[in-house]
C-alpha positions in Angstrom: -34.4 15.1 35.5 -36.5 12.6 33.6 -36.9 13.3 29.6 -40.4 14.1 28.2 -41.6 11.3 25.8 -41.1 14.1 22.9 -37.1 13.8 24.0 -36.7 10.5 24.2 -38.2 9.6 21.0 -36.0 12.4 19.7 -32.9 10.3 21.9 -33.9 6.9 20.2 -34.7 8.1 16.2 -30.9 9.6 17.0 -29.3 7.1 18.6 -31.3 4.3 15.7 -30.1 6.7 13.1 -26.3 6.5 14.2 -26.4 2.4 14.8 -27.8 2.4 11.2 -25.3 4.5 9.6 -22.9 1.9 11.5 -24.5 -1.1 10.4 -24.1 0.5 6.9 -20.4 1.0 7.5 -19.5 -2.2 8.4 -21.6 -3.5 5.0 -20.1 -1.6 2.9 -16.3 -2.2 4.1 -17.6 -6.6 4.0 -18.4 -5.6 0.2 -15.2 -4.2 -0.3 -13.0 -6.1 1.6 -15.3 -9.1 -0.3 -14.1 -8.0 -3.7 -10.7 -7.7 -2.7 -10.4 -11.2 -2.1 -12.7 -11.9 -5.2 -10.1 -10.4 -7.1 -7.2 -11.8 -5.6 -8.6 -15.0 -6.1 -8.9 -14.4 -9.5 -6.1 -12.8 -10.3 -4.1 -14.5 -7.7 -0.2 -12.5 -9.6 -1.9 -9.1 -9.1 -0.3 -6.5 -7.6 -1.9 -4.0 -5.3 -1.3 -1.4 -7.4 -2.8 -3.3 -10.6 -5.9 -4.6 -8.6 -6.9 -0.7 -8.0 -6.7 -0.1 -11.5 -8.6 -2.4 -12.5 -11.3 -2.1 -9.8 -11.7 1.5 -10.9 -11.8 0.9 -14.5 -14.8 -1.8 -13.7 -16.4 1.1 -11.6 -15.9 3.6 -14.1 -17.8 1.1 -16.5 -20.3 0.1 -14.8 -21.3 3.9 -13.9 -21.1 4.3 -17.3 -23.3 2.0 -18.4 -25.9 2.6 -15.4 -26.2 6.5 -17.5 -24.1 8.6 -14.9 -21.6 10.1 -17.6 -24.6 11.1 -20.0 
C-alpha cells in the first residue's frame, strides 16, 4: 500500500519533529554535563553534593533576576 503525499508529509513533519526533540536532548545534556566540568574545574575540592547546591542557588538567581519570581 503506497502512502498519499498528505501521509507522508504527515510521516516526515513527525519523524523531523522527533529527530529535533533528540537533537535538543543531546544539547541540553552537552550544556549540563558542560557546566559540570566548568564547575569542577573551578571548584576542583567540591563535593557532589555541594556542587548541586550551588548550581541551584545560581539558577534560582538567575531566574530571579530574568523576572520569574515577580
Amino acid at each position: 500500500m503506497e502512502l498519499t503525499k498528505e501521509q507522508l508529509a504527515t510521516a516526515l513533519e513527525s519523524d523531523s519533529d522527533a529527530l529535533m526533540e533528540q537533537i535538543q536532548m543531546q544539547h541540553s545534556r552537552h550544556m549540563r554535563m558542560s557546566a559540570l566540568v566548568e564547575y569542577q574545574l573551578e571548584y576542583p575540592d567540591m563535593t557532589i553534593r555541594e556542587f548541586f547546591s550551588m548550581a541551584a542557588q545560581d539558577l534560582k538567581d538567575q531566574e530571579e533576576e530574568l523576572g520569574y519570581y515577580d
